[in-house]
C-alpha positions as CSV (number, residue, x, y, z in Angstrom):
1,X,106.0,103.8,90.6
2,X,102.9,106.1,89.8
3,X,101.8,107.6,93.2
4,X,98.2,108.7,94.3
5,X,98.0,111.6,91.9
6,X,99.1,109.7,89.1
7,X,96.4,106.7,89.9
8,X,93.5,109.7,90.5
9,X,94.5,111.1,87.0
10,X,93.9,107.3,85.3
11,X,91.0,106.4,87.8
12,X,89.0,110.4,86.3
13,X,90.1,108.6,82.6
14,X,88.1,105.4,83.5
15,X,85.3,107.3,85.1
16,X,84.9,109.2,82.1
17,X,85.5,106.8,79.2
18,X,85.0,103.3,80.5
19,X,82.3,103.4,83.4
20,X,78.8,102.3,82.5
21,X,80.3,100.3,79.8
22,X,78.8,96.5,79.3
23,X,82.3,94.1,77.9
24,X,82.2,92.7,74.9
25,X,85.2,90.3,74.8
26,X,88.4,90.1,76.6
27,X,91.5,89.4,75.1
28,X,94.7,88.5,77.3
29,X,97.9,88.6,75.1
30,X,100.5,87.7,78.4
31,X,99.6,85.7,81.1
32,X,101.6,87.6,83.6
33,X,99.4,90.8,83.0
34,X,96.5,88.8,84.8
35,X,98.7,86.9,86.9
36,X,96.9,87.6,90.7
37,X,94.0,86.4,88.7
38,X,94.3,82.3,90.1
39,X,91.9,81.0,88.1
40,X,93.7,81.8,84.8
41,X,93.0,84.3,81.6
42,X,90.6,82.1,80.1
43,X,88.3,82.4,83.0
44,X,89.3,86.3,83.4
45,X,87.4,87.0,80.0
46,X,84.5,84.4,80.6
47,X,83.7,86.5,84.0
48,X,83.8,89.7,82.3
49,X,82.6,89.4,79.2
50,X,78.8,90.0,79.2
51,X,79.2,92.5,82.2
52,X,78.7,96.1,83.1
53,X,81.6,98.0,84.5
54,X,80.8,100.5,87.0
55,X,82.3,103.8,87.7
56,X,85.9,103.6,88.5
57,X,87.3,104.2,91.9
58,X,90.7,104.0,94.2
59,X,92.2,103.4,97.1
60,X,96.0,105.0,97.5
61,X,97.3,103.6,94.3
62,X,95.5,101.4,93.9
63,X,92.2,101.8,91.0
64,X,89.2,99.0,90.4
65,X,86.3,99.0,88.3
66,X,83.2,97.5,89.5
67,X,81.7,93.9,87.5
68,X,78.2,94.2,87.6
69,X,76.2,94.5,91.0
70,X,78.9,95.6,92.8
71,X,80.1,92.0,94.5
72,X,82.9,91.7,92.4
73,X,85.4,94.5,90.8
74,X,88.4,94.4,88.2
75,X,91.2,95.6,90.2
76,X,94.2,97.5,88.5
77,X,97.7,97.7,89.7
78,X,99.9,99.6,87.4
79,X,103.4,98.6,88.9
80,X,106.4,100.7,87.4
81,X,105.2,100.7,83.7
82,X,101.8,100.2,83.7
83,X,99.1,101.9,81.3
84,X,95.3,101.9,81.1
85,X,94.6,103.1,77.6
86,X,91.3,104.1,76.1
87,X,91.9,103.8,72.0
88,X,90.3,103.2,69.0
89,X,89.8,99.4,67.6
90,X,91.7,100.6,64.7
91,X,94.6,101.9,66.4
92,X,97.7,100.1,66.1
93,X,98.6,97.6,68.6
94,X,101.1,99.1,71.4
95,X,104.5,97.0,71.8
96,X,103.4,96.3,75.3
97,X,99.9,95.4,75.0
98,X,99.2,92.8,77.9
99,X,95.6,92.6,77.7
100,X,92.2,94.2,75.2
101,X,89.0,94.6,76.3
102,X,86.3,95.6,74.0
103,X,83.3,96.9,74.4
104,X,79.4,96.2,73.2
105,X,78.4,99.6,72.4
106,X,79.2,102.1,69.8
107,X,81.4,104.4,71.3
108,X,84.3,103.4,69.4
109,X,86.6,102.8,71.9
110,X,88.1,99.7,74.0
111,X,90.4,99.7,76.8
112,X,94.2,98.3,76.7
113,X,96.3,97.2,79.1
114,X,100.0,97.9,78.2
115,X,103.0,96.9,80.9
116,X,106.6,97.3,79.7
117,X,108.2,95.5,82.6
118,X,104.3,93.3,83.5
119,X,104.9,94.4,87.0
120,X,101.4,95.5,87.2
121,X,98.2,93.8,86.1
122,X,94.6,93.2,86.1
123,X,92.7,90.5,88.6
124,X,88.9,90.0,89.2
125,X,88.2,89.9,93.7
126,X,85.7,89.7,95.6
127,X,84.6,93.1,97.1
128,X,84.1,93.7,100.8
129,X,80.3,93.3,102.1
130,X,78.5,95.9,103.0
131,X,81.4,98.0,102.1
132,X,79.6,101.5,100.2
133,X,82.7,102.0,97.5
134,X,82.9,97.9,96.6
135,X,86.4,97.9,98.1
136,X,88.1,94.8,96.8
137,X,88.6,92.3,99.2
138,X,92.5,92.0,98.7
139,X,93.0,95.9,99.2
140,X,91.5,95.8,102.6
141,X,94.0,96.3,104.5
142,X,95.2,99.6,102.7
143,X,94.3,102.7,104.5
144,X,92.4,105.8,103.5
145,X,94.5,108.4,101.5
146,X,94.6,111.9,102.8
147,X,92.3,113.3,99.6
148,X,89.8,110.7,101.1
149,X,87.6,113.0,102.8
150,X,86.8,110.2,105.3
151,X,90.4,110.4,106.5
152,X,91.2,111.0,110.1
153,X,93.8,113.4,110.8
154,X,93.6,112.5,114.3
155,X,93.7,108.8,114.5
156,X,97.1,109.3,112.0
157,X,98.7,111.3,114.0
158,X,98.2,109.1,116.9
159,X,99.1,105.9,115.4
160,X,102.4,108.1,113.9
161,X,103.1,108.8,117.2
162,X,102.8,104.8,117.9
163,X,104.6,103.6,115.0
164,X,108.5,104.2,117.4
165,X,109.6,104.1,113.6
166,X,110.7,107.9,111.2
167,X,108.9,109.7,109.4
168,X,109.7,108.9,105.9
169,X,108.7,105.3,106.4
170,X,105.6,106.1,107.9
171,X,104.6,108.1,105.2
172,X,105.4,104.8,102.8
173,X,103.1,102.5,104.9
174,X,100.0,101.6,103.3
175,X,98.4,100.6,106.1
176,X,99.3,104.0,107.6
177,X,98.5,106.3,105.3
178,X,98.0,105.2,101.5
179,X,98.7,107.0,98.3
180,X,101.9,108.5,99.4
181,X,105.6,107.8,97.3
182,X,108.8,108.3,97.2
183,X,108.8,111.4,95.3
184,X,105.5,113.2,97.1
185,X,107.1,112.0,100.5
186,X,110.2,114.1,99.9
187,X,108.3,116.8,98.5
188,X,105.8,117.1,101.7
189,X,109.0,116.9,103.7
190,X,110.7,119.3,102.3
191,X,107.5,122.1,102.5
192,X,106.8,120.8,106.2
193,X,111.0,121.1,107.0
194,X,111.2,117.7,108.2
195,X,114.3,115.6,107.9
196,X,113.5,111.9,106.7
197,X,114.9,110.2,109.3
198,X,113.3,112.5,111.8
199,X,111.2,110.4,114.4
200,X,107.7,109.8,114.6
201,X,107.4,109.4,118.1
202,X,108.3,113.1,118.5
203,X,106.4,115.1,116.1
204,X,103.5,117.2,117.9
205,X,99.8,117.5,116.7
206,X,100.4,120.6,115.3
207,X,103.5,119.4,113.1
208,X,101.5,116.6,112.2
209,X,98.7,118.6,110.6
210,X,101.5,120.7,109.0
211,X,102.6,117.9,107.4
212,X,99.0,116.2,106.6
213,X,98.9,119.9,105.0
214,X,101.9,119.8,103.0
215,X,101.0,116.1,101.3
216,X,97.3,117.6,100.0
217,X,98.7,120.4,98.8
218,X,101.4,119.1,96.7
219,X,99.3,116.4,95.5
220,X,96.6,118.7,94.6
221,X,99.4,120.7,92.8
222,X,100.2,117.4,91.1
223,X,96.7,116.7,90.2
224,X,96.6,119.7,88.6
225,X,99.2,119.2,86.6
226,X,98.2,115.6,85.4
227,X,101.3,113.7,87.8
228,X,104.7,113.2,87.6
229,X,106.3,111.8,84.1
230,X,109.5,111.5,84.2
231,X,109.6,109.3,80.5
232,X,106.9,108.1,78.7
233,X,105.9,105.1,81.2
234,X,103.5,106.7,83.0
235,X,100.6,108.2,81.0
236,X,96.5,109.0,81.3
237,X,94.1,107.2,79.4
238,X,94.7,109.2,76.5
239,X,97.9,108.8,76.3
240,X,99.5,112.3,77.6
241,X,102.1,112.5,80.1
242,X,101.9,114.7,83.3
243,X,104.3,117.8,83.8
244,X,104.6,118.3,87.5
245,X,108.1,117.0,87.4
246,X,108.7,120.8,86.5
247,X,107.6,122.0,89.7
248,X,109.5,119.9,91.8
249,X,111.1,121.4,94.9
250,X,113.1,118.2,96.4
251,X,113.3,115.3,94.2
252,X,115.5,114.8,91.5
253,X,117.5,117.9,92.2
254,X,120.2,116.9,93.8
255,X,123.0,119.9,93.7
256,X,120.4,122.2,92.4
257,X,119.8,125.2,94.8
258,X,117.4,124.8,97.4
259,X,114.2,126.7,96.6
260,X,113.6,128.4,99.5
261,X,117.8,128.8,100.8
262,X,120.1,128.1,98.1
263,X,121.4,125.1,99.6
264,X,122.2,122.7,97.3
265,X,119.9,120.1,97.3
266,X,121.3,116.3,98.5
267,X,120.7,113.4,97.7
268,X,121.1,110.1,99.9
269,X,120.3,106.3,99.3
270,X,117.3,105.1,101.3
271,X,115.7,101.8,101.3
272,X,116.7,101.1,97.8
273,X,115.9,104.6,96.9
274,X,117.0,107.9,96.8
275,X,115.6,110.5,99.9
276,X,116.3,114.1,98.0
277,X,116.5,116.9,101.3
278,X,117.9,120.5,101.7
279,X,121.0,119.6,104.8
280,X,119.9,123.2,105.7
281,X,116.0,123.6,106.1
282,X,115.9,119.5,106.9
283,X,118.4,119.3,109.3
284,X,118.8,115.6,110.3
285,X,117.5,114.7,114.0
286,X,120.7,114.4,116.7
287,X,120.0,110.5,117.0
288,X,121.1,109.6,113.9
């Protein structure tokens, strides 16, 4: 599933190509794609249609678009296989296109949705009052990621230190700390020599801000490099995959020679996933 910088590289696509943009029409060509939207696809396009979109912005993984004054935003989830496309009219219709939305200007452009496995989708909220970004009111509850210069590096590392749960998980709570996956968890890890399973309840201030260190830097890294693509499900609006994948110190190399050691890297299931460590730099906490 695309992570923050993955999300931040589509959400800089949007800004660019879609914000300030009044919508034309709206066509919905799967249900599913528009499924947290209750009130159905027909009134999906009525709402939109007629309105301008605002400059696009994110929360962890999460990306909206704000509808008009600001009291309402489109919210995008892109799920495992889900991509926000900016293409020409004429372009050929992807296999996967879930939903179009054109546009009453003459940029020559419109915006596709296209979802493989329709784990993702589209949905028109509420936004939060008062709230200054027009957070949508179903996101609420996610917490600040830690590009988010309003981030408190303090307050996480106390609540860390409340959690009584490991590390690894904590990093995966949204509520916690949002933005961060599977694969930039074991990355950070890895840089910061932390086991996964190592506890929260022990880790100092100091390691803590080691770690907080170690997640903005490889996401930056990642940023940089347009995200992880491992195939051709995740992409930016334009269509191009991301090559961090190459720089990858942790994940996905399992036997491959620790960077840093020459260990070879291991691999063990996790909460229906894989955590990718070095048994050497990470050494696993006595308790477990």
């Amino acid at each position: 599933m695309p992570e923050l910088p993955e999300v931040e590289v589509v959400r800089r696509g949007l800004e660019r190509w879609v914000g300030g943009r009044t919508v034309a029409a709206v066509e919905v060509l799967h249900p599913r794609a528009i499924r947290r939207h209750l009130a159905g696809p027909a009134d999906f396009g009525t709402q939109l249609t007629g309105q301008r979109l605002g400059a696009a912005r994110r929360r962890g993984k999460y990306l909206w678009l704000p509808v008009g004054d600001g009291s309402r935003a489109v919210l995008a989830h892109l799920g495992m296989s889900g991509q926000l496309l900016v293409q020409p009219p004429d372009a050929p219709d992807e296999k996967h296109l879930r939903v179009r939305i054109r546009f009453a200007d003459t940029e020559g452009t419109e915006l596709r949705f296209v979802d493989q496995r329709t784990f993702g989708g589209l949905s028109l909220h509420d936004t939060v009052p008062g709230d200054p970004e027009g957070l949508p009111d179903v996101i609420a509850h996610i917490a600040r990621d830690p590009l988010d210069p309003a981030f408190d590096d303090a307050a996480f590392h106390t609540a860390l230190r409340g959690r009584r749960t490991t590390v690894k998980r904590a990093l995966l709570d949204q509520s916690l700390i949002s933005g961060v996956g599977n694969i930039y968890a074991d990355e950070a890890l890895w840089r910061t020599r932390l086991h996964y399973e190592r506890p929260t309840a022990g880790l100092t201030r100091p390691r803590t801000a080691e770690l907080l260190t170690h997640i903005r830097e490889v996401m930056n890294e990642a940023l940089a490099a347009g995200g992880t693509s491992f195939d051709s499900l995740y992409v930016n609006v334009n269509g191009q995959s991301g090559y961090f994948d190459r720089s990858l110190d942790a994940y996905g190399r399992e036997d491959e020679p620790c960077r840093r050691c020459g260990t070879a890297i291991r691999r063990r299931p996790w909460m229906n996933r894989s955590s990718y460590f070095c048994p050497r730099c990470q050494r696993p906490p006595r308790a477990a």
